[in-house]
Z-matrix of the N, CA and C atoms (Angstrom, degrees):
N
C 1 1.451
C 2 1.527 1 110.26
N 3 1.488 2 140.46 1 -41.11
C 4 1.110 3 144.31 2 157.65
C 5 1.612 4 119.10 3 -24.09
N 6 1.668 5 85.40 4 -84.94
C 7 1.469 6 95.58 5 157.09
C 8 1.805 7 125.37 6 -17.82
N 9 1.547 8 104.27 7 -68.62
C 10 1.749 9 85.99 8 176.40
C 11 0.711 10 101.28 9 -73.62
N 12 1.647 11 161.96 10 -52.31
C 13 1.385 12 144.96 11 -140.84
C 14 1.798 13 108.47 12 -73.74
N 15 1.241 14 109.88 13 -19.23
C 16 1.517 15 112.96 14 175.22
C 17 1.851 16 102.07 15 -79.26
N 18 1.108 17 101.08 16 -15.71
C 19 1.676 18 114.80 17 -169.27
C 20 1.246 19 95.71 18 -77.82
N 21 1.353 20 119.36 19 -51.15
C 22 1.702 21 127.81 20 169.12
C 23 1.481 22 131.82 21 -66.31
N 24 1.575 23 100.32 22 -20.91
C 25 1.639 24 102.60 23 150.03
C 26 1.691 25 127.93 24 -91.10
N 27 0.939 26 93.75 25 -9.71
C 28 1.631 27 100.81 26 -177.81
C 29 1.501 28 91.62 27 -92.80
N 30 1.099 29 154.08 28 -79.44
C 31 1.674 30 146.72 29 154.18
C 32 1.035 31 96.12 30 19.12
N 33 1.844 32 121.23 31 -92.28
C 34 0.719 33 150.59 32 -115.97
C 35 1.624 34 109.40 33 -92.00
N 36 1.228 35 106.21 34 -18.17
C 37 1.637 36 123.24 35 172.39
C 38 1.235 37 105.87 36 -106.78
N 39 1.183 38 128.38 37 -9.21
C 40 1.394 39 122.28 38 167.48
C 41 1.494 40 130.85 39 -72.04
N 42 1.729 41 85.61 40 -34.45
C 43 1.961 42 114.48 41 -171.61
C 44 1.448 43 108.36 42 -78.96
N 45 1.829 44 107.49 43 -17.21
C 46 1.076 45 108.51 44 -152.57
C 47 1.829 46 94.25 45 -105.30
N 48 1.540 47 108.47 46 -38.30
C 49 1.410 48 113.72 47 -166.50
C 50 1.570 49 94.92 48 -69.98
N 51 1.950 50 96.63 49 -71.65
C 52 1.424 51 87.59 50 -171.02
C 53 1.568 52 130.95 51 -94.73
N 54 1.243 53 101.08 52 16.40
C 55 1.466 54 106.20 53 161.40
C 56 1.589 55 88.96 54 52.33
N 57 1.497 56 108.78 55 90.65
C 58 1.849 57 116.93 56 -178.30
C 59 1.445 58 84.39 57 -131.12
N 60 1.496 59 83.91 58 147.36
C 61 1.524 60 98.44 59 159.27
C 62 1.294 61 139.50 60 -72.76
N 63 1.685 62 117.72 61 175.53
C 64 1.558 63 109.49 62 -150.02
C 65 1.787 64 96.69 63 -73.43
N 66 0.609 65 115.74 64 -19.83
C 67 2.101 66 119.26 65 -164.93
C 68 2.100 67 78.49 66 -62.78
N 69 1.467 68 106.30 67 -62.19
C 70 1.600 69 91.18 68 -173.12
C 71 1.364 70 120.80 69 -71.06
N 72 1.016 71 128.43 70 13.45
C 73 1.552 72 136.72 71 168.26
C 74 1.011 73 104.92 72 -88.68
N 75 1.086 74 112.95 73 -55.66
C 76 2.218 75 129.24 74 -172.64
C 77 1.232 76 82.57 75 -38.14
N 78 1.858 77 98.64 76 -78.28
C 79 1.600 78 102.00 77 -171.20
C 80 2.072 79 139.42 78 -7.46
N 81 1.803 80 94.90 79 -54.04
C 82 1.208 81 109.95 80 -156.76
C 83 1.722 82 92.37 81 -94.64
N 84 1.252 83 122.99 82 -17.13
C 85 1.153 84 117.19 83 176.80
C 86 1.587 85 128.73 84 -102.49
N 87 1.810 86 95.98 85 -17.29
C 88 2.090 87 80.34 86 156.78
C 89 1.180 88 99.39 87 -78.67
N 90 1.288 89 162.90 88 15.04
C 91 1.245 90 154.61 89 174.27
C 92 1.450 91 84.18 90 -70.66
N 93 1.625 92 117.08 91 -94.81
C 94 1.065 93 114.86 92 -157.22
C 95 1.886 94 115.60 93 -70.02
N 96 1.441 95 114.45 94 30.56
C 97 1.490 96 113.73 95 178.00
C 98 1.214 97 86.23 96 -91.90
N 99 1.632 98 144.79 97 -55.53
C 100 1.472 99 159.97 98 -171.50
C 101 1.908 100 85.75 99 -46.25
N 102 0.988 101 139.45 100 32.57
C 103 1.702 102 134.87 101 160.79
C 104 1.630 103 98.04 102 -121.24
N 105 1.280 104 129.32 103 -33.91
C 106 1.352 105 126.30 104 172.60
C 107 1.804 106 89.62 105 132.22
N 108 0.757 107 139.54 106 -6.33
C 109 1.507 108 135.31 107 169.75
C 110 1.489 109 117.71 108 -74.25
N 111 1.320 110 91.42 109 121.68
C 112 2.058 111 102.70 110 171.46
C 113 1.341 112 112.21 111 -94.21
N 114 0.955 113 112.23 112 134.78
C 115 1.400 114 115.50 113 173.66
C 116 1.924 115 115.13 114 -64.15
N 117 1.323 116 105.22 115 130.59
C 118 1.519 117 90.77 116 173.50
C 119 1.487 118 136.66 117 -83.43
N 120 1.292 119 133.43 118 138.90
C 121 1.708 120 111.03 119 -149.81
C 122 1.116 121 113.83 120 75.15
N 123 1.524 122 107.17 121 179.90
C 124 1.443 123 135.91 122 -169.36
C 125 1.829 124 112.42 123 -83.35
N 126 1.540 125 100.58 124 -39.96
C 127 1.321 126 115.63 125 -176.68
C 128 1.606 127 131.72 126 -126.59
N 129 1.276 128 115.07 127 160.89
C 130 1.654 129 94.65 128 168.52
C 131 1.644 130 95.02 129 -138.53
N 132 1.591 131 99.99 130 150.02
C 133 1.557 132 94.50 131 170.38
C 134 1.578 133 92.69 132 -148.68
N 135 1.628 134 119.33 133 -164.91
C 136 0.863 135 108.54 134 -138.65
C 137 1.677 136 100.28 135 -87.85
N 138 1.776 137 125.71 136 1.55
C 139 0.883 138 147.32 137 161.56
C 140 0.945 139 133.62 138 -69.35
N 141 1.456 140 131.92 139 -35.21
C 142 1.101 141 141.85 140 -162.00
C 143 1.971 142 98.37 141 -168.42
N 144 1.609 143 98.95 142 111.42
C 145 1.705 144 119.28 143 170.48
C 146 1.053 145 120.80 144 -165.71
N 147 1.475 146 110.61 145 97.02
C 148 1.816 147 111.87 146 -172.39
C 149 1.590 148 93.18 147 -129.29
N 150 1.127 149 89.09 148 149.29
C 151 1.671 150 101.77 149 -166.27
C 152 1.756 151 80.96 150 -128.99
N 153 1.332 152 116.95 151 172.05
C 154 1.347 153 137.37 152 168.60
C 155 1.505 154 105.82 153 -142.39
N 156 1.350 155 109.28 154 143.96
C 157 1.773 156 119.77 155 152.57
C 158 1.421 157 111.64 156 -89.66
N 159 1.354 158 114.03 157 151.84
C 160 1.792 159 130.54 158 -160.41
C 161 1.436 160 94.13 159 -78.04
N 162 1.474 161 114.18 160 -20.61
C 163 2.026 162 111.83 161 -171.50
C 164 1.706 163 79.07 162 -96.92
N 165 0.979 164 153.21 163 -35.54
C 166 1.340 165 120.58 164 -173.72
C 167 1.629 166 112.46 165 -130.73
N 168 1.224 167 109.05 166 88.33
C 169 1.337 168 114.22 167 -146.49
C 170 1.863 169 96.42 168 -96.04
N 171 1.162 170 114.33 169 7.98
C 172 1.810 171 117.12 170 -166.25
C 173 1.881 172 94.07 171 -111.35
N 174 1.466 173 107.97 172 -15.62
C 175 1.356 174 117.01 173 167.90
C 176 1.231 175 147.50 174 -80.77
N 177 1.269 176 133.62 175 3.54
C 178 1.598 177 159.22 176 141.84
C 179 1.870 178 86.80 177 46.50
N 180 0.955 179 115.70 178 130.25
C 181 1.927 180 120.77 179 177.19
C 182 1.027 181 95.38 180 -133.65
N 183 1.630 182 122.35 181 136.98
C 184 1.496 183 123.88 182 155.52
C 185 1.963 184 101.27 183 132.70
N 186 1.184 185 108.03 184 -172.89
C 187 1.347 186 97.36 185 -160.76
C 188 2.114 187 110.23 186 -98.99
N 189 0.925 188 115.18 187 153.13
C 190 1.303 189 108.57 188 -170.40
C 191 2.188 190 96.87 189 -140.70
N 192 1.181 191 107.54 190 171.26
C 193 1.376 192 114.49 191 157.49
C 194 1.319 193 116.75 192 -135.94
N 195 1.084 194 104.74 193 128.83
C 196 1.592 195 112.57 194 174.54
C 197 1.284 196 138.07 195 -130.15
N 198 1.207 197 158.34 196 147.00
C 199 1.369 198 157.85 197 -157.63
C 200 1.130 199 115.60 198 -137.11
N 201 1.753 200 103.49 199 135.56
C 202 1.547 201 108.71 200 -160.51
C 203 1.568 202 97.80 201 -169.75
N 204 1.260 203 108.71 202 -148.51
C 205 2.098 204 108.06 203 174.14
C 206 1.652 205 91.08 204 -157.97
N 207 1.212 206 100.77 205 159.26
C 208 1.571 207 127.43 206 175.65
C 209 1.414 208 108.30 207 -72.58
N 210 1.476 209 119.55 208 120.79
C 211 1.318 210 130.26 209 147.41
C 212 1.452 211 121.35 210 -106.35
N 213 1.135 212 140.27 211 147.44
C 214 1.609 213 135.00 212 108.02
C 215 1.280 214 155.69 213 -40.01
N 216 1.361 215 124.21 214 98.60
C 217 1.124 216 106.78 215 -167.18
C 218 1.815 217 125.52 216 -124.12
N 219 0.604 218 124.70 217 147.94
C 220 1.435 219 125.15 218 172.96
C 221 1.682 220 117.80 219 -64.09
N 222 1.607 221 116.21 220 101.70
C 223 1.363 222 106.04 221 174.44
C 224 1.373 223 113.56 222 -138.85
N 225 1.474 224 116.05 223 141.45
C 226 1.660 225 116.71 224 173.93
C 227 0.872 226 126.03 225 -121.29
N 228 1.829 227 131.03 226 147.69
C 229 1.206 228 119.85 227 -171.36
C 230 1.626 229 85.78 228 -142.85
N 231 1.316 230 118.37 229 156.81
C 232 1.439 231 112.71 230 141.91
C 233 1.846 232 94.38 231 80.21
N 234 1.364 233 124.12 232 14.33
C 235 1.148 234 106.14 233 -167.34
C 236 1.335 235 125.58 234 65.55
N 237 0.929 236 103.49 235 37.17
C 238 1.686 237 110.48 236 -167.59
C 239 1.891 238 101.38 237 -146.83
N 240 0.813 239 129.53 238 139.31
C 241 1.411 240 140.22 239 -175.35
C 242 1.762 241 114.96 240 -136.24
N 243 1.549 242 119.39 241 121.46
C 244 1.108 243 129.00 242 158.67
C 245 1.813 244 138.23 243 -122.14
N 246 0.926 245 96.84 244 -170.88
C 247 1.701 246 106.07 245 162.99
C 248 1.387 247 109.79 246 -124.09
N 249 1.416 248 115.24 247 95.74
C 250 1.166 249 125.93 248 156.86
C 251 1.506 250 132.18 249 -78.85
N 252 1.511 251 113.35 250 139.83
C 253 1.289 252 124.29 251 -171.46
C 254 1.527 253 99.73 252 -90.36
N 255 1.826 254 110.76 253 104.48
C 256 1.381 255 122.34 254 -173.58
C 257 1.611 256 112.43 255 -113.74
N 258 1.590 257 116.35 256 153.91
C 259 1.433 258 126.71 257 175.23
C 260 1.232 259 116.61 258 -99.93
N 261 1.154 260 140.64 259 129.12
C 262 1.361 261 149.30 260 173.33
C 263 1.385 262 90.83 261 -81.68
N 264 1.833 263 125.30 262 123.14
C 265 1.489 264 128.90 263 146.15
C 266 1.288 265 135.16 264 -80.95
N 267 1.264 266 110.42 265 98.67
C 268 1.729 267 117.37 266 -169.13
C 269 1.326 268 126.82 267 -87.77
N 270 1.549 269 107.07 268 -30.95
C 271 1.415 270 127.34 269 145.39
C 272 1.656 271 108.87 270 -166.33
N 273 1.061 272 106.51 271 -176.05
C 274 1.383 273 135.04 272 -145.06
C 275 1.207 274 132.35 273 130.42
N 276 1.721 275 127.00 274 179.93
C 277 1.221 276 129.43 275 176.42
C 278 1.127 277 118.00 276 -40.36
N 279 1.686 278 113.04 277 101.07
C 280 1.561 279 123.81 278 170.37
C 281 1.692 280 116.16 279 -51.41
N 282 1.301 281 106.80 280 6.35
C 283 1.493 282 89.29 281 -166.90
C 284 2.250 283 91.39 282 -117.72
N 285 1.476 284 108.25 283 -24.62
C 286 1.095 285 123.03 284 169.21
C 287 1.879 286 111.94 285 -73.88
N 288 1.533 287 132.45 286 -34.86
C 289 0.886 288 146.91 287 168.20
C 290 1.704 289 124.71 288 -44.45
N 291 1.500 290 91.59 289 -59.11
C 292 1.357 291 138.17 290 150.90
C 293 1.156 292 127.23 291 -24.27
N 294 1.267 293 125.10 292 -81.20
C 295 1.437 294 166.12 293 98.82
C 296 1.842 295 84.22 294 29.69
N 297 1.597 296 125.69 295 -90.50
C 298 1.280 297 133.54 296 -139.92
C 299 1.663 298 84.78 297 -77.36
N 300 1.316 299 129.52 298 -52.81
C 301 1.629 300 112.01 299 -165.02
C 302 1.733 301 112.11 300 -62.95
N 303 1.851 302 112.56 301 -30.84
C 304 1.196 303 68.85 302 163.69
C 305 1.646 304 147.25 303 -103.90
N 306 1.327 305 98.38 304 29.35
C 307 1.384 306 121.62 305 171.23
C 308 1.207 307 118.89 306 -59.46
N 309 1.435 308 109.09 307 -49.23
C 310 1.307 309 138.62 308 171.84
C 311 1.949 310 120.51 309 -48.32
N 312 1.785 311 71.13 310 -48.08
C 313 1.851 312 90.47 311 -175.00
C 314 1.639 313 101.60 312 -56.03
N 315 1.419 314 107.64 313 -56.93
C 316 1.365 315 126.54 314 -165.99
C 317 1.717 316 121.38 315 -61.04
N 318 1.834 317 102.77 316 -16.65
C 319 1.202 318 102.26 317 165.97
C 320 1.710 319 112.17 318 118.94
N 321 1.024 320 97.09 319 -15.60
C 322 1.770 321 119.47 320 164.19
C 323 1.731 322 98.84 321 -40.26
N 324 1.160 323 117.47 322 124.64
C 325 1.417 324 125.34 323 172.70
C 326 1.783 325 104.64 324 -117.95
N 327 1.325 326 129.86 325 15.39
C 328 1.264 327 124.62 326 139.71
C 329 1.126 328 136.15 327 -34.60
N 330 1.756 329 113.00 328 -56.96
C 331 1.372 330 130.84 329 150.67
C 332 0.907 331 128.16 330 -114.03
N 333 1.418 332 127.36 331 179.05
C 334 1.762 333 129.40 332 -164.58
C 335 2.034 334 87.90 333 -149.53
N 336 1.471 335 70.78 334 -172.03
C 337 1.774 336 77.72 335 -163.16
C 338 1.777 337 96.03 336 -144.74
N 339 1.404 338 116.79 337 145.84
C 340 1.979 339 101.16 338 -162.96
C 341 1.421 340 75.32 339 -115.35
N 342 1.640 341 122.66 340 174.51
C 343 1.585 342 162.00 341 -146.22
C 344 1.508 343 76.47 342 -66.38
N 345 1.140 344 166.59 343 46.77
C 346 1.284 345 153.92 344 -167.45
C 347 1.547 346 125.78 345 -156.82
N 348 1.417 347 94.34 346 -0.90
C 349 1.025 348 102.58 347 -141.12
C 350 2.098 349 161.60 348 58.12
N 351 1.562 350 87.09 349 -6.20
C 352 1.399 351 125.24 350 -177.75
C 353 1.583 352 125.24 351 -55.49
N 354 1.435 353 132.07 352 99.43
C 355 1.280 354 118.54 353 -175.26
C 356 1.930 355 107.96 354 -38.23
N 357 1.165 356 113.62 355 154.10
C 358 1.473 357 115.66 356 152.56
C 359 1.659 358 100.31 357 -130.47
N 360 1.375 359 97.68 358 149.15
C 361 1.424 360 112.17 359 -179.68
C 362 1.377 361 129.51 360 -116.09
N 363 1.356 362 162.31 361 126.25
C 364 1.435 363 138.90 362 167.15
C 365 1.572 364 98.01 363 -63.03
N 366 1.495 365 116.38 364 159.18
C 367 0.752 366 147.79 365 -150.97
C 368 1.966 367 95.72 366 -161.31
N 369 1.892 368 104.96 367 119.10
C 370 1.443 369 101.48 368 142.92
C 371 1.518 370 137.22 369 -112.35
N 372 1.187 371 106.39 370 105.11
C 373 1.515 372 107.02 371 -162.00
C 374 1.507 373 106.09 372 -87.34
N 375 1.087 374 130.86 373 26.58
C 376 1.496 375 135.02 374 169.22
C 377 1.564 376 108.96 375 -77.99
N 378 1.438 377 114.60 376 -17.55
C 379 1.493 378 108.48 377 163.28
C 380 1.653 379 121.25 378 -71.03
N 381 1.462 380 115.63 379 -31.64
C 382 1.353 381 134.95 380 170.98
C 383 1.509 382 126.41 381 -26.75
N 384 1.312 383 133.25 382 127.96
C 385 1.495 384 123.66 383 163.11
C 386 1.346 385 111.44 384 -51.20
N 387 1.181 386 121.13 385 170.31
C 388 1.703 387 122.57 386 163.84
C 389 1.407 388 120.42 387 -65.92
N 390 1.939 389 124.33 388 -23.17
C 391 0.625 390 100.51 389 162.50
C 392 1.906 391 134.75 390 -102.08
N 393 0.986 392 95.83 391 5.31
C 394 1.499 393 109.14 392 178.96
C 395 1.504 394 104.11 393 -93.64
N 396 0.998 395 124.51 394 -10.23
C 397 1.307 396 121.70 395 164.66
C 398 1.689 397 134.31 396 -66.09
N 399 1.526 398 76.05 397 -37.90
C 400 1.477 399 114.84 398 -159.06
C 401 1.940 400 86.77 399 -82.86
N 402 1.201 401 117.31 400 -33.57
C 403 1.935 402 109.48 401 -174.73
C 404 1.214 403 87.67 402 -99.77
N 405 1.669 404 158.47 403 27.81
C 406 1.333 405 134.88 404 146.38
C 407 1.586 406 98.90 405 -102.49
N 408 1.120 407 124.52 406 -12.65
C 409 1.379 408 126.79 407 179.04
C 410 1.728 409 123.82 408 -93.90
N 411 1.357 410 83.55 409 -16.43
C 412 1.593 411 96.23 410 161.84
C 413 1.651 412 120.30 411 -116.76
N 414 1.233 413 85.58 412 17.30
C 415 1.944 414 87.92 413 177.10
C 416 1.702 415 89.87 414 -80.67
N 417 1.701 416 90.96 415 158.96
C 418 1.885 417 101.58 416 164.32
C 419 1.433 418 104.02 417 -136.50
N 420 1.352 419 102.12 418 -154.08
C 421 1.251 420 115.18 419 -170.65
C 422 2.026 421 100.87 420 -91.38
N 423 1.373 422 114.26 421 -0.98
C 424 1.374 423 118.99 422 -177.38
C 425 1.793 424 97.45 423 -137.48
N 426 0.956 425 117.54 424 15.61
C 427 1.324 426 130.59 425 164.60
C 428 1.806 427 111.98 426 -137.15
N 429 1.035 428 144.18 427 77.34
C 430 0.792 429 153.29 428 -160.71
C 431 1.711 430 107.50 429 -99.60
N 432 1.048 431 109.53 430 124.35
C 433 2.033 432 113.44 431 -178.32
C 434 1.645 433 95.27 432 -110.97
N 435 1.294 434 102.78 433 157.83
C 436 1.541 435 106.35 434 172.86
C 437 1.787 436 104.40 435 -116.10
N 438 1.314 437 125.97 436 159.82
C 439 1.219 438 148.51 437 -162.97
C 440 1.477 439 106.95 438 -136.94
N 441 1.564 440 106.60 439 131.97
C 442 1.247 441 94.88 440 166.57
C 443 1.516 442 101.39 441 -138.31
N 444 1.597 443 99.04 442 115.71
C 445 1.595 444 105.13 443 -165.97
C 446 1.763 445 113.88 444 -109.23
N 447 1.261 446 110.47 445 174.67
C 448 1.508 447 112.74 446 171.72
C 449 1.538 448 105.94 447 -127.96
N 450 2.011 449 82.62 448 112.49
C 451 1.763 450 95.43 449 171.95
C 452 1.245 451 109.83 450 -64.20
N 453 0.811 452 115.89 451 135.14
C 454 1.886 453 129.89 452 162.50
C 455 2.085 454 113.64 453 -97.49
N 456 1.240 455 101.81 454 136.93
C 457 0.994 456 118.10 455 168.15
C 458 2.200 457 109.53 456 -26.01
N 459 1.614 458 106.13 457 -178.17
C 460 1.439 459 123.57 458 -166.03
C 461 1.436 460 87.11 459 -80.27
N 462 1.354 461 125.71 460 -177.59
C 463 1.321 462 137.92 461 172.98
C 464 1.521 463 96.45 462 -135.35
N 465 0.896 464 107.82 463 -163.53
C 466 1.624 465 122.98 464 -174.82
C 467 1.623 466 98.90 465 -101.11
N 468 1.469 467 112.49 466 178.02
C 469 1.627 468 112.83 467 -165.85
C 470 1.435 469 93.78 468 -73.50
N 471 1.124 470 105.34 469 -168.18
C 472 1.638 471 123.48 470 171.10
C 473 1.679 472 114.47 471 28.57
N 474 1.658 473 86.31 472 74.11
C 475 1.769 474 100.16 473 -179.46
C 476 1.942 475 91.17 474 -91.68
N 477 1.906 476 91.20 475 156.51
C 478 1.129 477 76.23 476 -179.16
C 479 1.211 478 140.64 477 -111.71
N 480 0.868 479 143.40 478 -143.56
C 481 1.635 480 121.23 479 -174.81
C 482 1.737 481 117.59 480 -76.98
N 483 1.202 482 122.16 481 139.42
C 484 1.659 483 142.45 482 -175.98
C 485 1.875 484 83.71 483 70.98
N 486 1.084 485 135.96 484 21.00
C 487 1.220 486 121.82 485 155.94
C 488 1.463 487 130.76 486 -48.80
N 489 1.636 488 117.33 487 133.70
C 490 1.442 489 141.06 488 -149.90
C 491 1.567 490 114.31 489 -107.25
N 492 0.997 491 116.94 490 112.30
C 493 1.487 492 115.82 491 169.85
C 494 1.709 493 128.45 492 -73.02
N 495 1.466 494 81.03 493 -30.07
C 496 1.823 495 117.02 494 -162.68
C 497 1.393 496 104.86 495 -108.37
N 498 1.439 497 112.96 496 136.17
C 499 1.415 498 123.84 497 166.69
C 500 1.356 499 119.60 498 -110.45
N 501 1.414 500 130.52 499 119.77
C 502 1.527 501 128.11 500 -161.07
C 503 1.479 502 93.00 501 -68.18
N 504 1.591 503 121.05 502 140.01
C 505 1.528 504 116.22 503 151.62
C 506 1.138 505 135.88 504 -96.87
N 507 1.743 506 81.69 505 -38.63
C 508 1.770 507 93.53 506 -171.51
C 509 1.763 508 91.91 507 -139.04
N 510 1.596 509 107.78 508 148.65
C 511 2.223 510 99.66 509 174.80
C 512 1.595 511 79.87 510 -116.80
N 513 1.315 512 106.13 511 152.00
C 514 1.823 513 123.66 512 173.55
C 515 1.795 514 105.61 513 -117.46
């Protein structure tokens, strides 16, 4: 799993530095299709590339952008209770969106979903500058910021509380 996900940064800095065309993208990504990962969609760029494996098909890996606003929320697991720093999904990758409700459906308490039907996500923004921190924390539901994060693979059971799937890369 390393292995591709370095496959998805090396892509992904390639598309981005030297701005190559799709034949050299193809290239770098049947490489890593030969692991059992499909790409999701038609395309990947340096915005949007989530591939899935057929054994974990509710898990979408790879980088996506999405738009939404900052909440807080109150969540406990484990006997343990916090304030987690959460994302409202307003849009984005329909197939990553997708992906999280029915996680949700199935009983996954990673994420939750508000009166809206709307994924919400934890989010750790302690990797963040001060000021990019500072515009996902002041985004709303009429201020909306976009994110462009990298899903990471399942974890093992008993994740722990405000636990993160997603790593922020870039805030818009």
């Amino acid at each position: 799993m390393k292995k591709f996900l370095f496959g998805i940064v090396i892509t992904t800095l390639t598309l981005s530095i030297a701005h190559c065309s799709s034949p050299q993208a193809t290239e770098t990504l049947s490489a890593t299709q030969e692991t059992g990962y499909t790409l999701v969609g038609e395309r990947c760029d340096v915005e949007n590339c989530l591939f899935i494996n057929p054994t974990e098909q509710n898990f979408p890996i790879g980088v996506a952008t999405i738009t939404g606003y900052y909440v807080q929320l109150e969540r406990s697991a484990f006997e343990q209770t916090k304030q987690c720093d959460s994302f409202v999904l307003t849009e984005g990758s329909p197939a990553l969106i997708q992906s999280l409700l029915s996680l949700i459906e199935s009983g996954n308490t990673v994420y939750t979903k508000n009166d809206l039907n709307q994924a919400v996500i934890s989010l750790d923004l302690s990797t963040l500058a001060v000021p990019e921190k500072e515009q996902v924390i002041l985004s709303g539901a009429s201020r909306p910021v976009s994110l462009t994060l990298l899903a990471t693979g399942p974890t093992a059971q008993d994740a722990p509380v405000c636990f993160s799937h997603f790593e922020i890369l870039r805030v818009k």
